[in-house]
N, C-alpha and C positions, 0 to 999 in steps of 0.2 A: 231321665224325664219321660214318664208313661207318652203325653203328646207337647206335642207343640203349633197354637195356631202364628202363620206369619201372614204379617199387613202385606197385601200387592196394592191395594188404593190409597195407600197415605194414611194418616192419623184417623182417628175416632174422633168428631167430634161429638161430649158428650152435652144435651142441649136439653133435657130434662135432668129432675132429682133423678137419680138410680141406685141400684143396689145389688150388686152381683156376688153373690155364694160359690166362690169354685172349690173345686174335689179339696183341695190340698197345694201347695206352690213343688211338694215333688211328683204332682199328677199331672199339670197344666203348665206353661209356659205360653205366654203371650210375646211375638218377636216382631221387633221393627225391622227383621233382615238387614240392619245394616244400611236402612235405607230411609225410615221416616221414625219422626215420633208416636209414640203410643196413641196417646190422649190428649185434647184439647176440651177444656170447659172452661164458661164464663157466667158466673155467677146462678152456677149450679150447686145444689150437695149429694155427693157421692160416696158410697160407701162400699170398698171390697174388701172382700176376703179370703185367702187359700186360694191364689195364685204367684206367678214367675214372671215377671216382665226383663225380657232378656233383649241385647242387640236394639235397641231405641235408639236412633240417632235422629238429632237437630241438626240440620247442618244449614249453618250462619244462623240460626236460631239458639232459641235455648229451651231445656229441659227436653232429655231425651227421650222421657216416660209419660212427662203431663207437666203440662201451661196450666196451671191453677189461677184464676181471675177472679177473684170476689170468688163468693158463697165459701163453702166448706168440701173436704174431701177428709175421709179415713181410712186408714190401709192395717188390716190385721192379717196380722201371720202371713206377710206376701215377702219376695226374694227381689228384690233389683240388681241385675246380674250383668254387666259389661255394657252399660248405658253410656252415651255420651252427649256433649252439647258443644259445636261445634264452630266457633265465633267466622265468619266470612270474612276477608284480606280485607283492609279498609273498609269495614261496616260494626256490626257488633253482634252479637250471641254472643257463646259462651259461660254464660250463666246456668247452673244445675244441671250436672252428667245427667242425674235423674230427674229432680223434681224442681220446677221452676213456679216459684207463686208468690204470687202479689193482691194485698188489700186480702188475702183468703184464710183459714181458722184449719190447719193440716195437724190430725192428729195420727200417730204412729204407733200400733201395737204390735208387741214381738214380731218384728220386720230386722231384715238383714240388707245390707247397702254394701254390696263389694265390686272390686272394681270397674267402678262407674268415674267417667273423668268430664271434667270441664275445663274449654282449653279455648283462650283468648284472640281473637282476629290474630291473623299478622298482620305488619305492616306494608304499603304498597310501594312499590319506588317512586321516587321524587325527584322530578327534573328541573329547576329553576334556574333561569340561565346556565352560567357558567358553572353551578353545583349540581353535581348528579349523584342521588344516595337511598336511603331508605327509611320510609316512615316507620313511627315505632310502636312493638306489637299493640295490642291490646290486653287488657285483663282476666284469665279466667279464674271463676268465683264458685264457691262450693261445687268441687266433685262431685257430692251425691244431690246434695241439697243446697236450691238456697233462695229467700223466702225475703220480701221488701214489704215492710211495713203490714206485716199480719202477723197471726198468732200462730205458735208452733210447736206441740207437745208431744216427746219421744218419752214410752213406756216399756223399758224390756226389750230394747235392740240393739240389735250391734251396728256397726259404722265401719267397716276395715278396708283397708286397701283401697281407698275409694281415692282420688289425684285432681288438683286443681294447679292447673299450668297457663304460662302469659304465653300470646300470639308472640313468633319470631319475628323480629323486627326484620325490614325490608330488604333487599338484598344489592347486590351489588353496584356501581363501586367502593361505595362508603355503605355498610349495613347499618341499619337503624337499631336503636336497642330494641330487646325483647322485653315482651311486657310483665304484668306480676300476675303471679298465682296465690291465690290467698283462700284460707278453710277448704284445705284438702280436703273434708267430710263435710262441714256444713260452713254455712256463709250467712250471719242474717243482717238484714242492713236497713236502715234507716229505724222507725220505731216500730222495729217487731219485738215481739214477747216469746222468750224462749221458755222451757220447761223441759229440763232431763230431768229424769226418774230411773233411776238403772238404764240407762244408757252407756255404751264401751266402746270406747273408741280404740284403733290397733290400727299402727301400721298406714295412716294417712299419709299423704306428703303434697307440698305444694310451697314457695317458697317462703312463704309467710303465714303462720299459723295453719300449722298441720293437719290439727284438729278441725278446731272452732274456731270462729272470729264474730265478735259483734257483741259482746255483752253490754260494753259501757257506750255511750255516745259522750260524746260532748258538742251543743251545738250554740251556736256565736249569737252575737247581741241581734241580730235581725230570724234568729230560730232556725238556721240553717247549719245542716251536719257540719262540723270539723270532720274532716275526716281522717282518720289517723295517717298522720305523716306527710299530710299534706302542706303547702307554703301558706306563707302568711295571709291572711284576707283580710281590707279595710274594710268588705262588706260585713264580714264574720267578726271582728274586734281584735283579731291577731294581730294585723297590723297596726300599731299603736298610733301612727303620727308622730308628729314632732314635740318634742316640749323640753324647755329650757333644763340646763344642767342645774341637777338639787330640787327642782318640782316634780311634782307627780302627777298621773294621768291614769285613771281607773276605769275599766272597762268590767260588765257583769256578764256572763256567761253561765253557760246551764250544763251540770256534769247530769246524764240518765243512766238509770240502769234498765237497763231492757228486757232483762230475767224477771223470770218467778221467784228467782233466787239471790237472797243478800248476797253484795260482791264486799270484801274487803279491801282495802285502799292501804298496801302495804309501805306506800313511798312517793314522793312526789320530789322531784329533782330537776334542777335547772341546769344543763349544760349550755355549751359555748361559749366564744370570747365575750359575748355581750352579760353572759349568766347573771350578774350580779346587777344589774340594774335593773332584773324583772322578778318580780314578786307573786306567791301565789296563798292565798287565803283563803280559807271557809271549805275547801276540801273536807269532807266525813271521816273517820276512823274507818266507817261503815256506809256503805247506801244501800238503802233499804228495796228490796223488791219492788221494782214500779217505778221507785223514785226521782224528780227531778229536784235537782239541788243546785241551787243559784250559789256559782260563788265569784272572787275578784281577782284579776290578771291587773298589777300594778306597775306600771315603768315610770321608774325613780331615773333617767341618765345619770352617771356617773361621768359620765364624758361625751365630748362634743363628736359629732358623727353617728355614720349609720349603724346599729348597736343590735345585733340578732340571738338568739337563743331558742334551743330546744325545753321544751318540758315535758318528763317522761312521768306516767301515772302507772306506776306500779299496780296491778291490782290483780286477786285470786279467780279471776275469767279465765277464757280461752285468747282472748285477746290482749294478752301483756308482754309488754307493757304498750300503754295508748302513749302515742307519741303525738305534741302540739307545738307547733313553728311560730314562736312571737319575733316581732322586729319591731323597731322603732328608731327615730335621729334627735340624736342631744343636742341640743341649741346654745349657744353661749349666752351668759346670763347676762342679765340689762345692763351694768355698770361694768363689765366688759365690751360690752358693743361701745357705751359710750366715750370710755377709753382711749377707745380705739379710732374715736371719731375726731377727738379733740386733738389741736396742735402738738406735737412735740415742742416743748424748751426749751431753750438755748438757741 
């Protein structure tokens, strides 16, 4: 690297539109030392090119490069080179080694993303009376990137080596569990709009979707994310309630695709003891780019008691398979109860 300028006062806040031309990303190098993040803007648009953002760090924050907040930011031909975001022990960060944005329009031309990590609080320890142990880590979320409810277009870049790891759960006498790491390279969550275009990913790791995560949503009868793998919600329609054995109880639900790009729906499968008394209908062959598609979660009991099930959506994202938690309790039917009320004879 010809130079390198490094932060000694903290982040850049950027607070006008801008526009920065540098030499080249193997002339220039912009460096957090290891010590702050890059950039910070809110509801600015930004536009650079031909530079190196190296060494950024969040710490208990997130994004180790740039807080993107509303407006727009584009990055052509730049390097993000050993960035981190840094979650704090019982708080949160953790979110985007590199680039963290929210409600903002991030587009990305031939840009390279290597190892750059985001890595989840731990947990603190936990004293309650007689129990002494460790609360459990927290979540780190796209390594390189990761982007809530905005739009997000990669053209011509690569994604490698980039790490999204959970906070260590709390430490001794009892350790708490450690948290989850999810989209080693990117992470997009709620209803953002992704777009690869010759985009390559190599070489991610994180323990749940290495790559990517986030193409499909699915979100429950009050419009709120399911979010994969999480337990049942009576807010959300997962949790079914009660209803007699042999009747049924129908709850409507919204599958999204959050891509530019049709996702295929290769499988939809019920596991668990419960599997067979929940039903799933009106899934797509296909969803189409953009699309929200209402369909129905039906629990027929087959038997009396509490009655749970997985249901796994197979689909050609980076995020498969989506995993959704139903549960519900079989009631005994009326002329059983009555039965059961009435005298014995003899």
């Amino acid at each position: 690297m010809a130079g390198t300028i490094v932060l000694t006062g903290g982040a850049i806040n950027l607070a006008s539109d801008l526009t920065i031309a540098g030499p080249g990303s193997g002339l220039l190098a912009v460096s957090g030392g290891n010590a702050a993040r890059i950039f910070t803007a809110t509801n600015v648009n930004t536009a650079i090119n031909g530079l190196t953002f190296i060494n950024g760090l969040a710490d208990g924050l997130n994004g180790g490069v740039l807080v993107q907040e509303g407006g727009s930011a584009v990055f052509s031909n730049c390097l993000f080179l050993g960035n981190t975001a840094l979650g704090a022990a019982g708080q949160a960060g953790g979110f985007g080694g590199a680039i963290y944005a929210t409600g903002a329009v991030l587009s990305l031309y031939g840009c390279v993303f290597s190892n750059n990590t985001a890595t989840g609080p731990g947990g603190l320890p936990v004293d309650v009376g007689s129990y002494s142990g460790g609360g459990g880590g927290g979540a780190g979320l796209g390594g390189a990137i990761f982007i809530h409810n905005g739009v997000l277009a990669i053209t011509n870049s690569w994604l490698a080596g980039n790490t999204a790891s959970g906070g260590a759960g709390g430490g001794a006498p009892l350790p708490g569990t450690n948290g989850m790491g999810a989209g080693g390279a990117l992470f997009a969550h709620g209803n953002s709009l992704v777009s690869l275009y010759q985009a390559f990913f190599s070489g991610n790791t994180a323990n749940a979707y290495p790559d990517v995560h986030g193409a499909l949503a699915i979100l429950g009868t009050n419009g709120a994310l399911v979010a994969n793998g999480e337990g049942a919600s009576v807010d959300k329609g997962t949790a079914m309630g009660s209803m007699v054995v042999g009747m049924a109880i129908t709850n409507v639900l919204t599958l999204a695709n959050n891509w530019t790009n049709p996702v295929t729906i290769t499988s939809v499968t019920t596991n668990g003891a419960g599997a067979s008394s929940f039903r799933i209908t009106g899934l797509p062959a296909t969803a189409p780019a953009g699309a929200a598609i209402a369909f129905k979660v039906i629990f027929s009991p087959l038997a009396e008691g509490a009655l749970t099930c997985m249901v796994s959506v197979v689909n050609s994202s980076g995020s498969t398979p989506y995993l959704m938690a139903l549960s519900g309790t079989g009631m005994p039917k009326l002329n059983q109860v009555i039965n059961n009320m009435l005298p014995s004879s003899g």
